[in-house]
C-alpha positions in Angstrom: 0.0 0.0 0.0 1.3 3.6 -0.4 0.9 4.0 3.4 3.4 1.3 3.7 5.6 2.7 0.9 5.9 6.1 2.7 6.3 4.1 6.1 9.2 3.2 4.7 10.9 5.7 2.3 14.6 6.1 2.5 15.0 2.6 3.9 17.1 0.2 1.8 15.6 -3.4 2.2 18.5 -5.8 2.7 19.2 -8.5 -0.3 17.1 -11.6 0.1 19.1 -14.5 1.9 20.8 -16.1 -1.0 21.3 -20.1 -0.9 24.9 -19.8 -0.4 24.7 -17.7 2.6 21.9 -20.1 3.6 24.3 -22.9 3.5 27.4 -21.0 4.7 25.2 -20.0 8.0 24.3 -23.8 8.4 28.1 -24.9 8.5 29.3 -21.9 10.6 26.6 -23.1 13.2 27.7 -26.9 13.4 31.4 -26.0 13.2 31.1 -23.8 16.4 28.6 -25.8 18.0 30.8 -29.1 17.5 34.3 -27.3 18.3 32.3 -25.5 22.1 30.6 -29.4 22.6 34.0 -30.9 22.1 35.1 -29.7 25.8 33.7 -30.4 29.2 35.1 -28.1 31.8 33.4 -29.7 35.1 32.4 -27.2 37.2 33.6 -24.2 39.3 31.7 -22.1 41.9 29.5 -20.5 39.5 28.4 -23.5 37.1 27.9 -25.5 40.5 25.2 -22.9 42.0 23.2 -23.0 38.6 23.4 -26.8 38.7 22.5 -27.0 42.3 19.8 -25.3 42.2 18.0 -26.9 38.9 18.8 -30.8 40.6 17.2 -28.9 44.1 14.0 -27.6 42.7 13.7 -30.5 39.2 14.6 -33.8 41.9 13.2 -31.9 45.5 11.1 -29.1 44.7 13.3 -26.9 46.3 14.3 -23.2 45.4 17.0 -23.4 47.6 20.4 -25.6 48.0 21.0 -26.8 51.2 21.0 -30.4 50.2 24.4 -29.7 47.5 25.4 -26.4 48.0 28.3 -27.9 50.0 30.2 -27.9 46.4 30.1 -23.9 45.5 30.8 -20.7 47.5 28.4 -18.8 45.0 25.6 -18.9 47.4 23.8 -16.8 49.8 22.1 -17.6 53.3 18.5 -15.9 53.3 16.0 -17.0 56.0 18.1 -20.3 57.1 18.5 -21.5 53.9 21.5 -21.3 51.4 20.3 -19.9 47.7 22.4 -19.5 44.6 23.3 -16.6 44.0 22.7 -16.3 40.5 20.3 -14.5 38.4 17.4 -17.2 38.0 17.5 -17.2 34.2 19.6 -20.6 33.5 17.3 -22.5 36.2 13.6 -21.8 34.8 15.0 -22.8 31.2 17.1 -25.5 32.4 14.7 -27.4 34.8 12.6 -29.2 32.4 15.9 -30.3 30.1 17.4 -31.8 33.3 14.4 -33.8 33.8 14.3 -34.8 30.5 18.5 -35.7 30.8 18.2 -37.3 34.0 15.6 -40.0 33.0 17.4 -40.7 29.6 20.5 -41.0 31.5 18.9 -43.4 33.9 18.7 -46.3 31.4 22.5 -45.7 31.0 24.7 -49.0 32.8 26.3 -46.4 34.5 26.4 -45.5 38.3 24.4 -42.2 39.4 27.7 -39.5 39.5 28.3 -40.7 35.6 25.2 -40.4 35.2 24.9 -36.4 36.5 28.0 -36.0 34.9 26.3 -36.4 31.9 23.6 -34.4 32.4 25.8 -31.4 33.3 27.6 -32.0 29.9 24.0 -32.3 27.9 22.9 -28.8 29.9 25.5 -27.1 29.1 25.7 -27.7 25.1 22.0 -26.8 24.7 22.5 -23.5 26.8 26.1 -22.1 26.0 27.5 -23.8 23.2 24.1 -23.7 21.0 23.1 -20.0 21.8 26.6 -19.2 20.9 26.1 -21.0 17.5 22.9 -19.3 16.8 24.2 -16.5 17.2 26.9 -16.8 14.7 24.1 -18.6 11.9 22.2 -15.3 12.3 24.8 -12.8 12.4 26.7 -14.5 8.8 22.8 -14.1 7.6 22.4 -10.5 8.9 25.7 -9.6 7.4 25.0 -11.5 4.1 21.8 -9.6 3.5 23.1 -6.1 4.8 25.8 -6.1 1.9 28.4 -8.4 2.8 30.1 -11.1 0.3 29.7 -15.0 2.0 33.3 -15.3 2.8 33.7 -12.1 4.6 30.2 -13.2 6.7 31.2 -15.9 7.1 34.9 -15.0 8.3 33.5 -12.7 10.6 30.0 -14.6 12.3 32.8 -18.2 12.3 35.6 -15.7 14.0 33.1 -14.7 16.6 32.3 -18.2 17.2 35.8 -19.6 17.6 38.1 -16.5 18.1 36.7 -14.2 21.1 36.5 -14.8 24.9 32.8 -16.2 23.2 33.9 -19.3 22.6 35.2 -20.3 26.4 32.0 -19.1 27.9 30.5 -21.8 25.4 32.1 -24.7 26.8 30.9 -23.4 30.4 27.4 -23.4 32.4 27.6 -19.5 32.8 25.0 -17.1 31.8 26.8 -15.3 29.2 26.0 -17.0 26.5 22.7 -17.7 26.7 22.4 -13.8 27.7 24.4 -12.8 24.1 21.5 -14.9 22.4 18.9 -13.3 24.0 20.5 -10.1 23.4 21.3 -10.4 19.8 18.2 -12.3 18.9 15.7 -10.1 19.5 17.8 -7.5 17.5 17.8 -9.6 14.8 14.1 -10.1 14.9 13.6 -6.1 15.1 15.6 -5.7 12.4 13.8 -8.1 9.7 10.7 -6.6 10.5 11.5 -3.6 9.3 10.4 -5.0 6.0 7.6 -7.5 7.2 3.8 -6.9 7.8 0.6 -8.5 9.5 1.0 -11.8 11.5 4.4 -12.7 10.7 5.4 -9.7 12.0 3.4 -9.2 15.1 4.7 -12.8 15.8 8.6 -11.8 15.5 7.8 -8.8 17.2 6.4 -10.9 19.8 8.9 -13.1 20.6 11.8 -10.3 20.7 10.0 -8.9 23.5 9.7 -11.7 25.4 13.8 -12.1 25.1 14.1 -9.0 25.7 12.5 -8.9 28.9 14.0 -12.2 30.4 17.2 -11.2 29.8 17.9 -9.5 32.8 16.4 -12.9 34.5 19.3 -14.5 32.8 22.2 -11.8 34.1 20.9 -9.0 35.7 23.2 -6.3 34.3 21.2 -7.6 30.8 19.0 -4.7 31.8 21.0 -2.4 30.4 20.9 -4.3 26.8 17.3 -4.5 27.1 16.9 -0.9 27.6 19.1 -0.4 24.3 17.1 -3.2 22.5 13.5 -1.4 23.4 14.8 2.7 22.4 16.5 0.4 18.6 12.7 -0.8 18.4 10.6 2.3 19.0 13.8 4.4 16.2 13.3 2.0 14.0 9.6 1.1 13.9 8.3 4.0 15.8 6.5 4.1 19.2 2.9 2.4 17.9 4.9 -0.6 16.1 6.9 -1.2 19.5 4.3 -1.6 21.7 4.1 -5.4 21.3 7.9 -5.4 22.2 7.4 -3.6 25.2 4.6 -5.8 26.4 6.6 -8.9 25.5 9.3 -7.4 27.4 7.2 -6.8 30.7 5.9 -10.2 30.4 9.4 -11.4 29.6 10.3 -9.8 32.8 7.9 -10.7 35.3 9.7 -13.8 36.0 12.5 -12.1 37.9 10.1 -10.6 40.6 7.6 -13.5 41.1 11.0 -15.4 41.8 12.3 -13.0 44.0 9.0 -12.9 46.0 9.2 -16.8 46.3 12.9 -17.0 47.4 13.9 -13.7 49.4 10.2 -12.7 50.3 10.5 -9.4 48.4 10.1 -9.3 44.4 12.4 -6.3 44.5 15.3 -8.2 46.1 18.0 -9.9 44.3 20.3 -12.0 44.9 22.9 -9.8 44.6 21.4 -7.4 47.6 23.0 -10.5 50.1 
């Protein structure tokens, strides 16, 4: 329509995804995501609270970690009880994958600590070293459609991958990762609607919000990226176009609060206050 032409004049739309950078993206993705799955790095202090906590509240229905806490000094005592402490992020999206782990695992011939050590290693591909090679399929695919040739996308999204402090945090059951996804995701999303109308759309636009808002629930100082996420939205597609990011974002965010209420009795204490 001409509404939509003048909505967006003086925009360039990108160069439809070609085949090659299809394919490229593809093998970026499963060379980083087989090169971070390659290593298991146990766990330290901070890996040990996040998997502490998911066994505590998927095997006991516990929020806090009193029965293995014993194993990390990333913890806090609130109320008699020792918590991680950890944003909450990695626990609500990790709880139902550890179930599902654990009872695969438990047709293994293998005693219970192989067994868990398993599990750890299964958690921590799908949420480090797969959100790191998402990121690196849609950022060669961004690059290839804003102008870039294949091999310099692909140099670049493959050297982000493998050659930045990216690619340790992928092999490790941190946060950071999984944060970066949820960071550049929802930019991503933002970014191809630019061109895109009705229900596909509303539905991209959806789900950025939603990121956008949990991301703080993931690392708290995410925040500040999902402030910067929200004012990209609203210069780019203008107040009106946003508002179904901003609601996905409160919604995204509620989480952290409701969590906070149940664990430290106050939804506008962190973990970070003890």
């Amino acid at each position: 329509s001409s509404r939509r032409r003048r909505a967006n004049l003086g925009r360039v739309e990108p160069s439809p995804l070609t085949r090659e950078a299809r394919a490229a993206s593809w093998r970026v993705f499963a060379l980083v995501l087989f090169s971070a799955s390659y290593f298991y790095q146990s766990s330290g202090h901070n890996e040990a609270a996040r998997f502490d906590q998911l066994r505590s509240v998927a095997e006991h229905g516990e929020w806090w970690i009193d029965r293995f806490g014993w194993n990390t000094l990333d913890r806090v005592r609130v109320g008699g009880h020792f918590y991680s402490n950890k944003a909450p992020g990695t626990l609500f999206l990790g709880v139902l994958p550890w179930d599902i782990a654990r009872a695969v695992m438990a047709f293994l011939p293998i005693s219970e600590d192989q067994q868990l050590v398993l599990v750890t290693y299964v958690l921590t591909i799908l949420m480090s070293a797969l959100p790191t090679a998402l990121i690196c399929l849609l950022m060669l695919r961004l690059l290839s459609r804003s102008g870039w040739s294949v091999p310099q996308a692909t140099l670049l999204s493959a050297g982000y991958g493998l050659g930045t402090i990216a690619f340790p945090w992928a092999t490790t059951f941190f946060g950071h990762q999984l944060s970066a996804a949820f960071a550049f995701m929802p930019f991503y999303l933002i970014w191809s609607c630019r061109w895109l109308f009705g229900a596909s759309r509303n539905s991209r636009l959806a789900l950025a919000g939603l990121m956008t808002g949990f991301l703080p629930v993931l690392e708290y100082p995410g925040a500040i990226a999902s402030a910067v996420i929200v004012l990209y939205s609203i210069a780019t597609l203008g107040l009106k176009n946003s508002r179904i990011v901003i609601l996905g974002s409160l919604l995204g965010a509620l989480t952290l609060p409701l969590y906070n209420e149940i664990a430290f009795g106050n939804p506008e204490t962190i973990s970070y206050s003890f």
